[in-house]
OpenMM code with the backbone's topology and positions (N, CA, C; nanometers):
from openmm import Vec3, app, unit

residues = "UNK UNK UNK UNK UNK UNK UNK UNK UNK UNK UNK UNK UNK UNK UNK UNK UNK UNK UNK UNK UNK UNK UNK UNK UNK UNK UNK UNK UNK UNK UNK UNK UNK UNK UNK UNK UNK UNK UNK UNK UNK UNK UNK UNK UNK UNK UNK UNK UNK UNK UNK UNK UNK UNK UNK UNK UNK UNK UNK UNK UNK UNK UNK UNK UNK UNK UNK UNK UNK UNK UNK UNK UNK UNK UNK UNK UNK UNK UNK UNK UNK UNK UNK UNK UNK UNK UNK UNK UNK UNK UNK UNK UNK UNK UNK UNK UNK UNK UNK UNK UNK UNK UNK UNK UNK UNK UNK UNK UNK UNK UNK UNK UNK UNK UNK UNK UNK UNK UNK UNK UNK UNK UNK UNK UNK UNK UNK UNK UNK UNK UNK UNK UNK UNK UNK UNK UNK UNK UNK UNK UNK UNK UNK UNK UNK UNK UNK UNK".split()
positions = [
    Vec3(0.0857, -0.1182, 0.0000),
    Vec3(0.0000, 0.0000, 0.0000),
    Vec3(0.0894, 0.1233, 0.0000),
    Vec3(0.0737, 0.1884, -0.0872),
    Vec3(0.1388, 0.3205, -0.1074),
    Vec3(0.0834, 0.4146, 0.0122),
    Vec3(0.2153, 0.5312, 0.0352),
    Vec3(0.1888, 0.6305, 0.1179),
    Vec3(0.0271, 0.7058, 0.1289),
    Vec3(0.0193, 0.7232, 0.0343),
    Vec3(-0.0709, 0.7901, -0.0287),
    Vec3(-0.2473, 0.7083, 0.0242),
    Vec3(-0.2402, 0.6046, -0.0399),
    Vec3(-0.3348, 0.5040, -0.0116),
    Vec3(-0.3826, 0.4833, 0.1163),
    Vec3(-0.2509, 0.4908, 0.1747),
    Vec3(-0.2555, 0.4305, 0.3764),
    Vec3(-0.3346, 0.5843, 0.4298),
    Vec3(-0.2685, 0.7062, 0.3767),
    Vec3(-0.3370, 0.8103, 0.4575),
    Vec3(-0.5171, 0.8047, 0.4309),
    Vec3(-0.5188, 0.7523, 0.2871),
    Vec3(-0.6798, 0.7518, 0.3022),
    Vec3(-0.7418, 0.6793, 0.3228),
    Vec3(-0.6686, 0.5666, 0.3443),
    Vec3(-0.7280, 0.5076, 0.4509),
    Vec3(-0.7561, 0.5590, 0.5851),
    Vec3(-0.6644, 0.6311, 0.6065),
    Vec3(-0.6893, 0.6655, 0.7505),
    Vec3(-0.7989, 0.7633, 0.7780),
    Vec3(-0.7791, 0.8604, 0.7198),
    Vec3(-0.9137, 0.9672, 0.6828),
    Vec3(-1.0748, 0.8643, 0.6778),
    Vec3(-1.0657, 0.8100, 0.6031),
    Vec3(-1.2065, 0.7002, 0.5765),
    Vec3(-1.2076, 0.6466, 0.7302),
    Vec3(-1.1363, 0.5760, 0.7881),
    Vec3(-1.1579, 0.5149, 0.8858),
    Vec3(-1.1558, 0.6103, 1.0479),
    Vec3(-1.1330, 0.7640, 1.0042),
    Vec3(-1.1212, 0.8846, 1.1147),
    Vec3(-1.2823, 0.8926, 1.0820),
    Vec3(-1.3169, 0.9557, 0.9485),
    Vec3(-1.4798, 0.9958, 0.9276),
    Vec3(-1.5612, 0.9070, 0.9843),
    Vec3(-1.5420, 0.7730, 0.9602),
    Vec3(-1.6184, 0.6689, 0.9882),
    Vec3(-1.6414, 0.6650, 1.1553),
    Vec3(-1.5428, 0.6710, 1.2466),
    Vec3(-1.5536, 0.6649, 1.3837),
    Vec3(-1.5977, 0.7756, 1.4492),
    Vec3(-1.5677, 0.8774, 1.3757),
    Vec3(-1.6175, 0.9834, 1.4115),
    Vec3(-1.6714, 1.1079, 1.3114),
    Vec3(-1.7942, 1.0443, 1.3104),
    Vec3(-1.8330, 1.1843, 1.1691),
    Vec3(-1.8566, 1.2963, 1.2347),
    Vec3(-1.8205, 1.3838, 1.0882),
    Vec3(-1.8731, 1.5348, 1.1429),
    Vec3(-2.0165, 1.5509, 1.0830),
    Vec3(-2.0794, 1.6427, 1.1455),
    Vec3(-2.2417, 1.6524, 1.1012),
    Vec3(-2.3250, 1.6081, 1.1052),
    Vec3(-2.3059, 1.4498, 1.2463),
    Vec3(-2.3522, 1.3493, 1.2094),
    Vec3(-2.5055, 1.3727, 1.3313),
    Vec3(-2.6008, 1.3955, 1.2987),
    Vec3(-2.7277, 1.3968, 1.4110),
    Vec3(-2.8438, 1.4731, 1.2828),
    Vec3(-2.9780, 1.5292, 1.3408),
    Vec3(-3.0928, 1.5178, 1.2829),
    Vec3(-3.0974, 1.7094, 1.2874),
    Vec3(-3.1586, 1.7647, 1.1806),
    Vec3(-3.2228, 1.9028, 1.1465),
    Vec3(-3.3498, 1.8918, 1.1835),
    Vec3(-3.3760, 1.9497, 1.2782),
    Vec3(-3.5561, 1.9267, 1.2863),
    Vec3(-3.6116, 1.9931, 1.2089),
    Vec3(-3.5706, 2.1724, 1.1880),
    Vec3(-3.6277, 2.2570, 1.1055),
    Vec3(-3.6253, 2.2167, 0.9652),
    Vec3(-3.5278, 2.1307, 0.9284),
    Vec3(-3.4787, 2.1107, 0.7678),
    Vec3(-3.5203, 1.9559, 0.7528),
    Vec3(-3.5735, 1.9929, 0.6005),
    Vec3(-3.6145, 1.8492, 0.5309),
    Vec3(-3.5520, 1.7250, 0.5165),
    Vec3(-3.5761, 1.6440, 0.5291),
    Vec3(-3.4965, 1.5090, 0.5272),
    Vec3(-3.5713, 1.4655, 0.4399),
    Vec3(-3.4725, 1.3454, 0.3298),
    Vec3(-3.4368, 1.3023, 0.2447),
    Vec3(-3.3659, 1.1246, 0.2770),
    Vec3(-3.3950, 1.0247, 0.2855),
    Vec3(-3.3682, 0.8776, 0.2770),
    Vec3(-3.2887, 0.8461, 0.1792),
    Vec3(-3.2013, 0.7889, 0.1610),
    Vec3(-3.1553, 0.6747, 0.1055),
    Vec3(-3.1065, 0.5621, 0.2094),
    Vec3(-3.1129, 0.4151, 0.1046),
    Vec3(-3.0665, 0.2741, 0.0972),
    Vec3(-3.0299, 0.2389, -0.0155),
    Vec3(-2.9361, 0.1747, 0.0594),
    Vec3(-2.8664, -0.0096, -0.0212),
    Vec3(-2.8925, -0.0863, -0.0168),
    Vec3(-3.0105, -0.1192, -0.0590),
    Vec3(-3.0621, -0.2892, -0.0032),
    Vec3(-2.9021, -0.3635, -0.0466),
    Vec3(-2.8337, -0.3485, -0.1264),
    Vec3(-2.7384, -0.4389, -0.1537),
    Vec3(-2.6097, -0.5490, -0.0227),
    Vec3(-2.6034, -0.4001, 0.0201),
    Vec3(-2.5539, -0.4295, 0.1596),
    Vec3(-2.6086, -0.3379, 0.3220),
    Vec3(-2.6964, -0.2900, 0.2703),
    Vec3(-2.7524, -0.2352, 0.4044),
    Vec3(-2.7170, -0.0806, 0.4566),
    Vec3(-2.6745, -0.0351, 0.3631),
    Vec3(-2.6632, 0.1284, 0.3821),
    Vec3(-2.7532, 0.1900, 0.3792),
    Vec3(-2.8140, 0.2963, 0.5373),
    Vec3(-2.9086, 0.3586, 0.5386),
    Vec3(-2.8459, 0.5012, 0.5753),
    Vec3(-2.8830, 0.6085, 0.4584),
    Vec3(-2.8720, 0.7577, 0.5528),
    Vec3(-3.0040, 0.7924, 0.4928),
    Vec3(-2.9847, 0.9341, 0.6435),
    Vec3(-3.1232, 1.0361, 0.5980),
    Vec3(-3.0132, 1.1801, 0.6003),
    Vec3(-3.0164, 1.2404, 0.4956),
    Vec3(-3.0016, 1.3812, 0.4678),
    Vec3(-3.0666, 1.4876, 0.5170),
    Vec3(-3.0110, 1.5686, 0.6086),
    Vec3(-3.0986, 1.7003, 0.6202),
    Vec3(-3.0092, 1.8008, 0.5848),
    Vec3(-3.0842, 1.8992, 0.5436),
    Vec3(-3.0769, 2.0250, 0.4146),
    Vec3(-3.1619, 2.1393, 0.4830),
    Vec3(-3.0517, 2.2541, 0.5231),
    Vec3(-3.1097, 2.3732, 0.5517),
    Vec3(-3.0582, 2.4658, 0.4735),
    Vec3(-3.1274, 2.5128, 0.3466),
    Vec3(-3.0897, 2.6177, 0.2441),
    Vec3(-3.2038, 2.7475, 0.2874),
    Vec3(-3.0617, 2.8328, 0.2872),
    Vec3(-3.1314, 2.9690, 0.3482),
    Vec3(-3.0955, 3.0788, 0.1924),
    Vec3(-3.1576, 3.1653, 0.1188),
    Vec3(-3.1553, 3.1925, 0.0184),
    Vec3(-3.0307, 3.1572, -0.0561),
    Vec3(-3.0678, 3.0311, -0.1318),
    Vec3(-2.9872, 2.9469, -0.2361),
    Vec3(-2.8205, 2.8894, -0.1297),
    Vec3(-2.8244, 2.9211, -0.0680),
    Vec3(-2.6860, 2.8664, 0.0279),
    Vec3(-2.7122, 2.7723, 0.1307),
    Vec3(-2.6358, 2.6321, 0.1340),
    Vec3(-2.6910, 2.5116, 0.2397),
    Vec3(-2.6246, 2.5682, 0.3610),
    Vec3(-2.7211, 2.6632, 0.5039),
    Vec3(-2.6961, 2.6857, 0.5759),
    Vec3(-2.6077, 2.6226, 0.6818),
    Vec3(-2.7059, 2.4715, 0.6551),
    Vec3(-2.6529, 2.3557, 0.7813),
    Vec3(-2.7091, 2.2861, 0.6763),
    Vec3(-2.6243, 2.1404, 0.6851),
    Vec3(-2.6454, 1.9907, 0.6681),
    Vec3(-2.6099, 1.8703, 0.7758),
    Vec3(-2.6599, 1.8169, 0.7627),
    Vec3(-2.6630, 1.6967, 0.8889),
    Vec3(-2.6851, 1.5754, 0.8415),
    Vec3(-2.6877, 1.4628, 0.8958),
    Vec3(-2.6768, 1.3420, 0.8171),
    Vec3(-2.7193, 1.2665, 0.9599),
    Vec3(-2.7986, 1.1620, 0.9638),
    Vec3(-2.7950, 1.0153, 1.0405),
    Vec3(-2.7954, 0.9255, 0.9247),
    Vec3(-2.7544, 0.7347, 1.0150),
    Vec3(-2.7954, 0.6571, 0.9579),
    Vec3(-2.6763, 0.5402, 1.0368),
    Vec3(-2.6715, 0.4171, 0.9462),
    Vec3(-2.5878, 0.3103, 0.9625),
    Vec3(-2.5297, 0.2964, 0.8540),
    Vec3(-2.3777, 0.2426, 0.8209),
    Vec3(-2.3796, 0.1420, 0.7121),
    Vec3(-2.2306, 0.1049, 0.7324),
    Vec3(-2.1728, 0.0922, 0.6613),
    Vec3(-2.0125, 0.0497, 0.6209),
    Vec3(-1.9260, 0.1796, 0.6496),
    Vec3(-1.8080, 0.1658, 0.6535),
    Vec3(-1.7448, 0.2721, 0.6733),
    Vec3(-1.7245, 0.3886, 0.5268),
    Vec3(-1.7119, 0.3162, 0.4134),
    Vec3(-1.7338, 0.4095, 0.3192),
    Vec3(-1.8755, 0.4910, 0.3207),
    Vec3(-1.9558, 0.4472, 0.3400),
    Vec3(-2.0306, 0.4983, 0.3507),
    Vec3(-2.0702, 0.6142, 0.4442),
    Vec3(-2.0837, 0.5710, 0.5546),
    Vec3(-2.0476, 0.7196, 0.6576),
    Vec3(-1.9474, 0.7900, 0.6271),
    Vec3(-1.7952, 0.7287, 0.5793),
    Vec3(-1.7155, 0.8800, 0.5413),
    Vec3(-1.7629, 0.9790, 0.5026),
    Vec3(-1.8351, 0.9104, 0.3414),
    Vec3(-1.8649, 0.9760, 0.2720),
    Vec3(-1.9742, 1.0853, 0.2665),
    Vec3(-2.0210, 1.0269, 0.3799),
    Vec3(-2.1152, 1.1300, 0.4278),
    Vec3(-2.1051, 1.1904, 0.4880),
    Vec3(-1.9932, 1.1779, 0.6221),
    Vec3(-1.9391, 1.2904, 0.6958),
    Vec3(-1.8852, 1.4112, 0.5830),
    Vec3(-1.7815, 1.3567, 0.5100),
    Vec3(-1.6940, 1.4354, 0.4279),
    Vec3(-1.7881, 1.5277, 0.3077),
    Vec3(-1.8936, 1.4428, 0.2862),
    Vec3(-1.9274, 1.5336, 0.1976),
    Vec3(-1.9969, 1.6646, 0.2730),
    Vec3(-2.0546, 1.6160, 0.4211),
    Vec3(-2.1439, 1.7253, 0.4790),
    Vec3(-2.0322, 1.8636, 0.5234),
    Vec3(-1.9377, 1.8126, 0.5416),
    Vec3(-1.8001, 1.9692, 0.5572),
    Vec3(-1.7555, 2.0227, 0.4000),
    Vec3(-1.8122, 1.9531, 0.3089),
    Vec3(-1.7793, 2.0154, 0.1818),
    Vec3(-1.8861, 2.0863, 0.1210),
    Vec3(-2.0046, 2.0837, 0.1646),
    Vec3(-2.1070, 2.1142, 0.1352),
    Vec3(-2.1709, 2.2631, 0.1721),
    Vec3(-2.1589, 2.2530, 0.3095),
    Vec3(-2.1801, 2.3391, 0.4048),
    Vec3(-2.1444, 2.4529, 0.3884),
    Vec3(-2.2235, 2.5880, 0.3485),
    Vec3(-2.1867, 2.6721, 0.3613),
    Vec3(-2.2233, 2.7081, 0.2248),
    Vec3(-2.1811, 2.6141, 0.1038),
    Vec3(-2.1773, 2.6577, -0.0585),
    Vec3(-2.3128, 2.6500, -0.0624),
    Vec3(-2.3298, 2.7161, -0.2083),
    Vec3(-2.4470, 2.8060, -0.2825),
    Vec3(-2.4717, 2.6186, -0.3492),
    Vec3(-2.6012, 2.6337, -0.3653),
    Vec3(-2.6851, 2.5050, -0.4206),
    Vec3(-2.6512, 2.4597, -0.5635),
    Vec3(-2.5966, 2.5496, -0.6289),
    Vec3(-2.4800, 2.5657, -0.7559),
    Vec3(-2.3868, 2.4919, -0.7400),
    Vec3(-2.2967, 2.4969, -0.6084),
    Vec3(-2.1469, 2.4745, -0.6439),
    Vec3(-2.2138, 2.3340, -0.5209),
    Vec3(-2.2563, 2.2932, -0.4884),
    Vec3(-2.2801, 2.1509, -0.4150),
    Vec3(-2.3416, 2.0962, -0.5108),
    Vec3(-2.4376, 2.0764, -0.6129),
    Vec3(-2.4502, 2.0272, -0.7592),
    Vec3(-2.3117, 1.9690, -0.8519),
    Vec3(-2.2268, 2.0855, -0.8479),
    Vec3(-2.1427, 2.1024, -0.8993),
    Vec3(-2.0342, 1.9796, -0.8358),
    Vec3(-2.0017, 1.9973, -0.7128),
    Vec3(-1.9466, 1.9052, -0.5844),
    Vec3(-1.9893, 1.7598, -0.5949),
    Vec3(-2.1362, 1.6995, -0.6442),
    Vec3(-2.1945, 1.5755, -0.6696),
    Vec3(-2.1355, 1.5314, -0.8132),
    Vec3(-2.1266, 1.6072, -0.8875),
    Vec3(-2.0887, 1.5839, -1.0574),
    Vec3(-1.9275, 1.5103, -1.0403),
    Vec3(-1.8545, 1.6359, -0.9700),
    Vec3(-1.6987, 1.6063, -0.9720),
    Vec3(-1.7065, 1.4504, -0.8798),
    Vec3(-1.7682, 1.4702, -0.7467),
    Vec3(-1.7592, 1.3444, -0.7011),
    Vec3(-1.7903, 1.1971, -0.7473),
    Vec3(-1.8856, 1.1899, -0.8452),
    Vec3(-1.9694, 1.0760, -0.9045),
    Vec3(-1.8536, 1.0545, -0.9969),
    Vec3(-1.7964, 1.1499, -1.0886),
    Vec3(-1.7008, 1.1390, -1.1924),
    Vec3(-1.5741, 1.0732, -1.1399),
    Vec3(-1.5326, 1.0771, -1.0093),
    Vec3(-1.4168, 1.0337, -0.9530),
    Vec3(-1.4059, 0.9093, -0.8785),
    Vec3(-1.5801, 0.8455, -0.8655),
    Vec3(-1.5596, 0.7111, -0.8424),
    Vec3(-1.6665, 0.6044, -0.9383),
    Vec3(-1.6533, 0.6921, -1.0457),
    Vec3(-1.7266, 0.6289, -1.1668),
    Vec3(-1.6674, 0.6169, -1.3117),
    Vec3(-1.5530, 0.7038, -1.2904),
    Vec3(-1.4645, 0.7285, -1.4545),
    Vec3(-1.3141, 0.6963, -1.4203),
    Vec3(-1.2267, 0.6541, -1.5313),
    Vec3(-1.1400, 0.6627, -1.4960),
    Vec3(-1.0525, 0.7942, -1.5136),
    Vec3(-0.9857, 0.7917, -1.4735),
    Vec3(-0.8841, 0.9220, -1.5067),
    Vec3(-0.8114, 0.9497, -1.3920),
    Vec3(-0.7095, 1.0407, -1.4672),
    Vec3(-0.5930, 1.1320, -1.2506),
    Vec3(-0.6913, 1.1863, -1.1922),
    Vec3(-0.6187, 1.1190, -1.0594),
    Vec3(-0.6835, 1.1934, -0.9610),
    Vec3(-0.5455, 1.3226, -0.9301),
    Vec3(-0.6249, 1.4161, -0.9279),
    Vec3(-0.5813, 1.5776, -0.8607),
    Vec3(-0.5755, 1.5855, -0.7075),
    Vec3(-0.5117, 1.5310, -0.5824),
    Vec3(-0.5820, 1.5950, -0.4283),
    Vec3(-0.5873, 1.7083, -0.4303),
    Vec3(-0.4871, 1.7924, -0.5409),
    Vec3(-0.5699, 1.9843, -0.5212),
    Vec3(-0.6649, 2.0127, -0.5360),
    Vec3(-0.7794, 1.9714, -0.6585),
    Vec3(-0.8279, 2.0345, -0.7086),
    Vec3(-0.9517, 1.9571, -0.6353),
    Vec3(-0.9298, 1.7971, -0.5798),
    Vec3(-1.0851, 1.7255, -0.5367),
    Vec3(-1.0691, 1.7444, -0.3870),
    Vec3(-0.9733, 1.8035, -0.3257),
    Vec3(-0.9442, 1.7867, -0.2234),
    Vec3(-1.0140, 1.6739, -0.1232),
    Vec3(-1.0651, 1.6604, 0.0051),
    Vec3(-1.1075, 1.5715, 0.0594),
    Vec3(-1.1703, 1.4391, -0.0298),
    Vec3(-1.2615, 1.4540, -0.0915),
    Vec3(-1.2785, 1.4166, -0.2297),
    Vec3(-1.2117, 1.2768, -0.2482),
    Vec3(-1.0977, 1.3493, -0.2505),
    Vec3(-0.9967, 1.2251, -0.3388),
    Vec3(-1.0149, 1.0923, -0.2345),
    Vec3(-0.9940, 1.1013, -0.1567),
    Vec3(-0.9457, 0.9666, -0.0501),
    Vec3(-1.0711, 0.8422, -0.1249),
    Vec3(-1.1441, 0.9154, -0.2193),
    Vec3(-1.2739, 0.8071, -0.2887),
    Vec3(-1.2289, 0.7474, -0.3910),
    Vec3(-1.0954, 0.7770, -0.4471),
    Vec3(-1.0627, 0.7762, -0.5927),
    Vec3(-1.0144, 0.5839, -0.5967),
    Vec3(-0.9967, 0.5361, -0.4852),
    Vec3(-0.9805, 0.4014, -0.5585),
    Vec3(-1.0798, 0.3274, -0.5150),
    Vec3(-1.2014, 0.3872, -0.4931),
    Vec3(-1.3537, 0.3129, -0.4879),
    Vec3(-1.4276, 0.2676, -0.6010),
    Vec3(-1.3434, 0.3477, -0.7325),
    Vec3(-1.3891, 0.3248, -0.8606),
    Vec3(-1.3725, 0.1762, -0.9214),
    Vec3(-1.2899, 0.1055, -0.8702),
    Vec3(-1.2228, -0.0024, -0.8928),
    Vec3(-1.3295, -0.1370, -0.8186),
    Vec3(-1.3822, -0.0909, -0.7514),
    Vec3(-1.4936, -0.2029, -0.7045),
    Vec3(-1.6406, -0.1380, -0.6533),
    Vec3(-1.7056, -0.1865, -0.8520),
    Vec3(-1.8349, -0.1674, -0.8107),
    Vec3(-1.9376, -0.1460, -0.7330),
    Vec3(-1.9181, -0.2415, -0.6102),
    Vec3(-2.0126, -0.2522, -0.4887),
    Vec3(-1.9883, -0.1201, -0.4596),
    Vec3(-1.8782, -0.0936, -0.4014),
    Vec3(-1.8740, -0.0103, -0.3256),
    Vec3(-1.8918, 0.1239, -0.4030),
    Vec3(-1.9005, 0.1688, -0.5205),
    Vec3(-1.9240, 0.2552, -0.5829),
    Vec3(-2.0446, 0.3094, -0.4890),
    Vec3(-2.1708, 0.2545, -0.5011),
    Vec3(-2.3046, 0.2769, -0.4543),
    Vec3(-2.2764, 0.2961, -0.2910),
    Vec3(-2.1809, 0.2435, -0.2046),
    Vec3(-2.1557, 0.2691, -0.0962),
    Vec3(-2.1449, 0.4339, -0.0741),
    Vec3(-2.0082, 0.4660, -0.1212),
    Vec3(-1.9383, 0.5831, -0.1254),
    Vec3(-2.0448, 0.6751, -0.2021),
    Vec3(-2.0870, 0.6978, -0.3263),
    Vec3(-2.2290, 0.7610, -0.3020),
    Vec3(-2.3282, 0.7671, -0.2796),
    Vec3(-2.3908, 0.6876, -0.2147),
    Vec3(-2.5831, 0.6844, -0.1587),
    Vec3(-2.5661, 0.8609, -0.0756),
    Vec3(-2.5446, 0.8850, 0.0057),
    Vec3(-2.5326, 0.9832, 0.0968),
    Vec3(-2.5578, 1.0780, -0.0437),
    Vec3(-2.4527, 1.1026, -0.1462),
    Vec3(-2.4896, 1.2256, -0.2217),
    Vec3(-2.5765, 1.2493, -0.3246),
    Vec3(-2.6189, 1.1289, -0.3751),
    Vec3(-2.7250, 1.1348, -0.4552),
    Vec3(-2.8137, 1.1780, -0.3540),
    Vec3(-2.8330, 1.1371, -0.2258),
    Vec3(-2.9515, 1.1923, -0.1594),
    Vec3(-2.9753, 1.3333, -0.0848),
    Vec3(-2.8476, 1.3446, -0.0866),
    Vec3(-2.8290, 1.5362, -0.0646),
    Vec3(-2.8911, 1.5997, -0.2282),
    Vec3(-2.8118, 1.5689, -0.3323),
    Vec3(-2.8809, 1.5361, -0.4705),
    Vec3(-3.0331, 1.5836, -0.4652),
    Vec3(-3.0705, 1.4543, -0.4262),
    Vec3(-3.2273, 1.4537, -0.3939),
    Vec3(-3.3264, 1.5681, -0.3236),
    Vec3(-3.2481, 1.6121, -0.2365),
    Vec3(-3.2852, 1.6895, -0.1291),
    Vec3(-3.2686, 1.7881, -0.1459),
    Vec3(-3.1354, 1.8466, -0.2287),
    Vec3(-3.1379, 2.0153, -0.3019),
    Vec3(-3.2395, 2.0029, -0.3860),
    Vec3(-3.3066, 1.9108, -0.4370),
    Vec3(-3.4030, 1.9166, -0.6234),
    Vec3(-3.5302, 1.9051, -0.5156),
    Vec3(-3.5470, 1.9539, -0.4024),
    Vec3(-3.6672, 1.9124, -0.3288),
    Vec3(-3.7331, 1.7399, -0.3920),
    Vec3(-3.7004, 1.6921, -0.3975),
    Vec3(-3.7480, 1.5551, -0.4224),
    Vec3(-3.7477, 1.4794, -0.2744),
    Vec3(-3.8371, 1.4518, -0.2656),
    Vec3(-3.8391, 1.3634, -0.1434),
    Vec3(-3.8629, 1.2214, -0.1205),
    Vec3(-3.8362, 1.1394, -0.1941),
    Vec3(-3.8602, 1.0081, -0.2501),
    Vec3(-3.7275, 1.0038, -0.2282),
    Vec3(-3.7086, 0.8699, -0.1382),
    Vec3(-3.5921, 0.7595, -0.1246),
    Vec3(-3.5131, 0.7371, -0.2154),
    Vec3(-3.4070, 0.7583, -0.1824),
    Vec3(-3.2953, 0.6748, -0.2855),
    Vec3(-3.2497, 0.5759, -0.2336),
    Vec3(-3.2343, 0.4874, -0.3458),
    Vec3(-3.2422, 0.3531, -0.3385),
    Vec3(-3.1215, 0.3028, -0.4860),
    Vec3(-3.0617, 0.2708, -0.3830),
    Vec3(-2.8842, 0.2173, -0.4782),
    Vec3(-2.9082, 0.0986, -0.5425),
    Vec3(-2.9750, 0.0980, -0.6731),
    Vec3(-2.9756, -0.0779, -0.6942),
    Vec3(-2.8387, -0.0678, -0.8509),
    Vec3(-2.8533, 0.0267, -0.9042),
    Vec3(-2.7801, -0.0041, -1.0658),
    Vec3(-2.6601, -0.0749, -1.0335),
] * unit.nanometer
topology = app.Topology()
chain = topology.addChain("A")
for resn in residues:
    res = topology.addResidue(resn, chain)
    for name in ("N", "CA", "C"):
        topology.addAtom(name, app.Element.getBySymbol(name[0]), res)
């Protein structure tokens, strides 16, 4: 395991034990996803105060990619205009769905996802959480549900 590899591991397995953002919005809408595949459950909450995600929050269970990814995405999120967290889902989906370099400048936190691309399953792990933030900026409130 390369230098590189081991630190993100470590990051994945820091988010995982201890997420940030991790409890319920009462004021703000929640949003579901699952994995029936392997049992990943989050609920998304979304507090957008004119076009900017004020607060985001996240519960749920699942694997450790999975909560990273949901910790990590909720500190990347936070704060940006509903534009550039759209924007944040595109780059992310592209980086554990395509091949190509990975950048840590430019994906920053991001990256530690980049060799999730390499095993399918876990593809749907590492994003359920953002398709359902996804979900939850497009006001859609219908479950996501990881089957492709």
């Amino acid at each position: 395991m390369t230098e590189l590899q081991e630190l993100y591991q470590q990051v994945i397995l820091d988010h995982n034990k201890s997420p940030r953002n991790f409890g319920e919005l009462p004021d703000a809408p929640a949003v579901e996803g699952h994995n029936p595949l392997c049992g990943d459950n989050v609920t998304v909450f979304v507090k957008v105060v004119d076009g900017v995600i004020e607060d985001v929050k996240f519960k749920g269970a699942g694997c450790a990619i999975s909560k990273a990814s949901a910790s990590i995405m909720t500190t990347l999120v936070k704060g940006k205009t509903v534009v550039e967290a759209r924007e944040l889902f595109v780059r992310f989906h592209e980086l554990v769905t395509e091949d190509g370099d990975v950048d840590p400048l430019v994906l920053g936190k991001m990256a530690v996802f980049a060799g999730v691309r390499d095993y399918p399953s876990r593809v749907k792990c590492a994003s359920l959480a953002w398709h359902t933030l996804k979900n939850a900026l497009e006001d859609k409130t219908d479950a996501v549900v990881t089957t492709e």
